[in-house]
Structure formats: C-alpha cells, structure tokens
C-alpha positions in Angstrom: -24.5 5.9 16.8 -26.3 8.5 14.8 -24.1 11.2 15.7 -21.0 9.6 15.0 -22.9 8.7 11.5 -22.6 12.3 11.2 -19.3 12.7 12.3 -17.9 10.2 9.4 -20.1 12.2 6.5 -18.1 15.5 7.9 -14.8 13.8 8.2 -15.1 12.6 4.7 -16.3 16.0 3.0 -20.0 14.4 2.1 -22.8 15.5 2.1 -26.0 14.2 3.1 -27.2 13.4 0.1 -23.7 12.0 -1.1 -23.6 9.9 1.8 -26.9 8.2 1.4 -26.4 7.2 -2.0 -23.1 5.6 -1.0 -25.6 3.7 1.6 -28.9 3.0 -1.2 -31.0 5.4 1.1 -33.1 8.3 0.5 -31.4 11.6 2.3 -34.2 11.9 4.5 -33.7 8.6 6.0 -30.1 8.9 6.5 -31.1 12.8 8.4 -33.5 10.2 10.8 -30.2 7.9 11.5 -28.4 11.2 11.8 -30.4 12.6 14.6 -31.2 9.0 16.2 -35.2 8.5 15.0 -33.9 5.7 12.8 -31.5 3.1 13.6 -28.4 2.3 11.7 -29.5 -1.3 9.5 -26.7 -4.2 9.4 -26.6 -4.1 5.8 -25.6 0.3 5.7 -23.2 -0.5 9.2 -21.5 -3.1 7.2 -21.2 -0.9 4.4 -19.7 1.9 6.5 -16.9 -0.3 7.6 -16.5 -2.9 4.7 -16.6 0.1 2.4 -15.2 3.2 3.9 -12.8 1.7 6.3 -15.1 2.8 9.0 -13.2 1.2 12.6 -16.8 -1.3 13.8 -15.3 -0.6 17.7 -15.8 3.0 17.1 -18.9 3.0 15.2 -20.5 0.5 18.4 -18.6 2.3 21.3 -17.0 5.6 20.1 -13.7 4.2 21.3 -10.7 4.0 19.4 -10.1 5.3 16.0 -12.6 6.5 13.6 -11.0 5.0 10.4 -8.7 1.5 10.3 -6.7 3.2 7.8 -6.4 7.3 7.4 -8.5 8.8 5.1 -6.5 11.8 5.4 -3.9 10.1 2.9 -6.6 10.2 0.1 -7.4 13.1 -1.6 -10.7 14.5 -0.7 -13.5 11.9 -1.1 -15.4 14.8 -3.1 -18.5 13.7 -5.4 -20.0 10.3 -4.2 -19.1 9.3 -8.4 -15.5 10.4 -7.5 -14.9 8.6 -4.1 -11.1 8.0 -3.3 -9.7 5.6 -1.0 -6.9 5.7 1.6 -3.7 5.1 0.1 -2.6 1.3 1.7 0.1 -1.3 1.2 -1.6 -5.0 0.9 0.4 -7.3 2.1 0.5 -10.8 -0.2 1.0 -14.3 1.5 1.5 -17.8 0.6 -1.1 -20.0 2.3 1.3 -23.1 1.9 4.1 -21.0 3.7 1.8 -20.2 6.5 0.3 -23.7 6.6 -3.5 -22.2 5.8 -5.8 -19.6 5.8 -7.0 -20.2 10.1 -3.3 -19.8 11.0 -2.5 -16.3 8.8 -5.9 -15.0 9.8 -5.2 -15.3 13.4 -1.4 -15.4 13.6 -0.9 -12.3 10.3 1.6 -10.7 12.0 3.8 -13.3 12.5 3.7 -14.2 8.9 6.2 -12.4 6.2 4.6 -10.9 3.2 5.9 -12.3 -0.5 5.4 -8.8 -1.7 3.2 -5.4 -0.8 0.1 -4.9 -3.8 -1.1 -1.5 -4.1 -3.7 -0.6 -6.1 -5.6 3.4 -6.1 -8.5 3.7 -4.8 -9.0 0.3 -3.0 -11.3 -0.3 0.0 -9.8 -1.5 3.1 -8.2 -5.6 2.7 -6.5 -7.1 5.5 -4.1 -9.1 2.8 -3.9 -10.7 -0.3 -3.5 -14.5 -1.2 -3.1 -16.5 -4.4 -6.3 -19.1 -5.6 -5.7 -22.4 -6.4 -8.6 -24.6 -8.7 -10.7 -23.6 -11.6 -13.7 -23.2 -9.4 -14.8 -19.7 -10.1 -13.3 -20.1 -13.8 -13.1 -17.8 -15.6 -14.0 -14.9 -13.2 -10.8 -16.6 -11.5 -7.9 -19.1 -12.5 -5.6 -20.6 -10.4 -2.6 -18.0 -10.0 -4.7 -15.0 -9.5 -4.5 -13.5 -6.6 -7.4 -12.2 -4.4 -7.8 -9.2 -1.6 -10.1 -9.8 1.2 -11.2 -8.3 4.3 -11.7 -10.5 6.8 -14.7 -11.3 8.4 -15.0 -12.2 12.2 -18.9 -12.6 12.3 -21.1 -14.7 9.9 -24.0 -12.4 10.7 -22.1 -10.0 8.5 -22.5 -12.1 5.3 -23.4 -10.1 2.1 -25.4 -13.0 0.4 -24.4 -13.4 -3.2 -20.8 -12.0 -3.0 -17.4 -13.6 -2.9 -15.8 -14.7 -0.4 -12.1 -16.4 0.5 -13.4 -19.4 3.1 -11.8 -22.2 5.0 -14.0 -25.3 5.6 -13.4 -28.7 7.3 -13.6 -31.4 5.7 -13.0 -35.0 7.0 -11.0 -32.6 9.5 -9.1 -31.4 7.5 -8.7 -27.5 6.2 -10.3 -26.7 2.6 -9.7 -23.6 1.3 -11.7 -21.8 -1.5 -13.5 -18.9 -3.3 -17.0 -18.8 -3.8 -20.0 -16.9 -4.1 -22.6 -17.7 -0.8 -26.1 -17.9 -1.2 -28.5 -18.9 1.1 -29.6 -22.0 2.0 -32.8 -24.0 2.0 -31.9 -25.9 4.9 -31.9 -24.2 8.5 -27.8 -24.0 9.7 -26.5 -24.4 6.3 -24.9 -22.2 3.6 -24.8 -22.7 -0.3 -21.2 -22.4 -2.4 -21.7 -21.8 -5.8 -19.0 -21.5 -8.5 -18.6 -18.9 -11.3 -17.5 -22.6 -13.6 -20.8 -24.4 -14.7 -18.7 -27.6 -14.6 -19.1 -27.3 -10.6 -22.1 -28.2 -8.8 -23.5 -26.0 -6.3 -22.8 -27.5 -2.8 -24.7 -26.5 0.8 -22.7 -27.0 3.4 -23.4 -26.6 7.8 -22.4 -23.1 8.6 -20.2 -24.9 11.8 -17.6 -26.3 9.3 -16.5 -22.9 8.2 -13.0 -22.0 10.4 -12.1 -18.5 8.9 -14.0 -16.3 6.4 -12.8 -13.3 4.4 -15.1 -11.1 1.4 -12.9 -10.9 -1.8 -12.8 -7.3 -2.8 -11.0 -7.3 -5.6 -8.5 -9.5 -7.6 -5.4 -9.4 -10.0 -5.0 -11.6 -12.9 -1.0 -10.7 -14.5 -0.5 -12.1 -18.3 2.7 -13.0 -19.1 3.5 -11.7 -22.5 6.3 -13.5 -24.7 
C-alpha cells in the first residue's frame, strides 16, 4: 500500500511534503508509509479517498482504477493551498420520488436526476438531495440541498461531521442530517443538531439503513 501511496502523490504533482500536510502528518512519516515501515492509519486512508477521490479497491488491492473520477480533468493540483478537484456533474434527486434514501443509495442508477449541480473544485459526491426539518437550523433549512458521499462502512465514520442518514424507527425509514458524536453507551451513536431547540439523541448503531457524509451544501435566495 505504500507504494501506491506514492504513486497517487506523483499522479497528482505533490510533493512529499505537500502531501502530508493534506494528510496532518509530518513528511518524514508519510516517507515511512511511503517505503512500507509505517502503515497507512484509517483516519489518512479515509482521507485519501473521501478527499482526493482516491478508488478504496485500488488503494486495498491495486485493482481497478486509481481515481473514481479523473483527476486529469482538473488543472494541476499544484500547491497543497491551491488543490483543484476533478471537474464532476452531481446528480440531484428527490427522496420522495425515489421513495427514500436505502432505495436511491442502492438502486442510483435506476433513478432520474431533477437536475446536474456543479460546483469547482468539489471533492468526489455520489449525488445530491434536498433536507427537509429545521434540525441543523441555521447551518441548514429545509429546501437546501446537500452533497454526500456515501458511506458503505460505519468503521469509516469521521466523529463530529455531518452526515445524510436513514434510521428505522417503529420500522419505518427516517431520514436526516446531523452531526455524529460518539456515544457513551457501547453499540450506540449520538445525533446532535446545529438548532439548540433539538435535543441531542443516542441512538443503536443497528437502526441506521444507509449513511452518506455531507460535503458540502447549497442554500439559493430568491430575490424579489
């Protein structure tokens, strides 16, 4: 895994030193990962593909494609201050048109977009959805829209960010936006809401059906 570490610095014009700063690590520890004295940690792998489009298959196997999307349809990345993302078309759904978030996450391509968002230098999102409630008021209100990359292991969880979730409740399928914290209790996950007006609220990691971390959103004014 170390040498395809190396191989994505070089395909992206970095340099070591760029490249660790991207990941929060000193150069020398990213030259140990480089040349396989160090391992690779969760938290830098998930950067590599939550952040830089990195393809996970590839960065485990070597199989496959390096990148999920092209990064040779960016400019050069350049300066670590001055990174620019692969150009991409996000594709924007209604939940109530495909009857949820479990059925679009798993069944995408079946689904028609409303519209394509495209936004310059955005990280890699597998779509884009419109929120509903005042929960994370006024970070969010209802109408916004929000662009996530899905998630397909919980193990990958950046604690304290934002994420697009569906939850069972009374078997049914909630959908919301909130920020995840740990929990005090073992098997258990805690919601919290940008709005004070909404209590915090743990809930068993089992009731969560399809997860996504919002990575960035849209709020349009209308002017009259």
């Amino acid at each position: 895994m170390g040498e395809r570490v190396k191989l994505i610095r070089k395909k992206l014009e970095l340099t070591q030193e760029q490249l660790a700063q991207r990941l929060g690590v000193g150069k020398t520890a990213l030259s140990m990962i480089e040349t396989g004295k160090a391992r690779l940690s969760t938290r830098n792998r998930n950067i590599l593909v939550q952040e830089l489009n990195v393809n996970p298959d590839w960065l485990e196997t070597g199989k496959g494609e390096m990148f999920n999307a092209d990064p040779a349809l960016s400019a050069s990345y350049g300066r670590a201050t001055e990174m620019k993302m692969p150009l991409q078309s996000v594709p924007l759904y209604s939940i109530e048109a495909t009857a949820g978030l479990i059925p679009l996450f798993e069944q995408q391509e079946s689904y028609n977009p409303i519209n394509y968002i495209h936004i310059p230098n955005l990280p890699k999102c597998d779509g884009a959805v419109y929120v509903a409630g005042d929960s994370m008021y006024p970070l969010l209100k209802s109408g916004d829209i929000v662009l996530y990359k899905r998630l397909h292991d919980l193990n990958d969880i950046f604690w304290g960010d934002m994420y697009l979730l569906s939850i069972e409740i009374d078997g049914e399928e909630y959908v919301t936006v909130k920020y995840i914290q740990r929990a005090e209790r073992e098997g258990y996950i805690k919601l919290v809401s940008q709005n004070p007006h909404h209590a915090d609220k743990d809930i068993e990691i089992g009731r969560i059906r399809a997860i996504a971390l919002v990575k960035a959103s849209i709020r349009m004014n209308s002017m009259r």
